[in-house]
N, C-alpha and C positions, 0 to 999 in steps of 0.2 A: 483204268480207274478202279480198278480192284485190291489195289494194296493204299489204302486211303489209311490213316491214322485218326481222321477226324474223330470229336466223338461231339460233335454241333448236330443235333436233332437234325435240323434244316436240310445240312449238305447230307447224309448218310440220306435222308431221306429223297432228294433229287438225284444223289447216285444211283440207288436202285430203283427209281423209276426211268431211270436213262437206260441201265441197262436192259429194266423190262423191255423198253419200245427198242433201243438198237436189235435184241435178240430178235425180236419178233419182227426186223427188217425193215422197222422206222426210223427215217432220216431225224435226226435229234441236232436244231442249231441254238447256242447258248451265243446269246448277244450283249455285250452291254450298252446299257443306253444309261447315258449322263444325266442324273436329277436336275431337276428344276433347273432344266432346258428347252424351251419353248413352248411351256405351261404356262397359261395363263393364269397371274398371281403370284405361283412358284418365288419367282424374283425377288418380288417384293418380300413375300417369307420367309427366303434367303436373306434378304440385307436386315432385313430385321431380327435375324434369330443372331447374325453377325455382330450387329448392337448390341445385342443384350447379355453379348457375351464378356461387352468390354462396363459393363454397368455395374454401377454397387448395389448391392441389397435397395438399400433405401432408393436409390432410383428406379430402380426398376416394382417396386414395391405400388402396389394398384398404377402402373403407368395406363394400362386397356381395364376398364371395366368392362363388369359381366353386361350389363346391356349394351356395349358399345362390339363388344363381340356377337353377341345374338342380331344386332342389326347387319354385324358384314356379312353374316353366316345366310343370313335374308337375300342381302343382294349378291 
């Protein structure tokens, strides 16, 4: 992991704290785990973000108002 090109903030920054914990003899596993997979909600936020991807301006234009989001945000 040492001849990296990145220059992403993020990854330079979890390389060298990988390396920190592997020197120092900690076992380091990187996993990936699938989004909005077995979250509840997740789903629904996925097909909807998928909608609104295929929408015009004007459709999608006030389709959720601000109180109708502050009431999901509730429950």
């Amino acid at each position: 992991m040492n001849n990296t090109t990145s220059k992403n903030e993020v990854i330079l920054d979890t390389l060298e704290k990988h390396l920190k914990l592997t020197t120092n003899g900690q076992e380091v596993r990187i996993i990936w785990v699938p989004s909005h997979v077995g979250i509840i909600g997740n789903e629904a936020a996925d097909q909807a973000a998928k909608e609104a991807t295929s929408m015009t301006i004007s459709e999608s234009h006030n389709k959720l108002l601000m109180e109708d989001m502050l009431k999901m945000a509730k429950d």
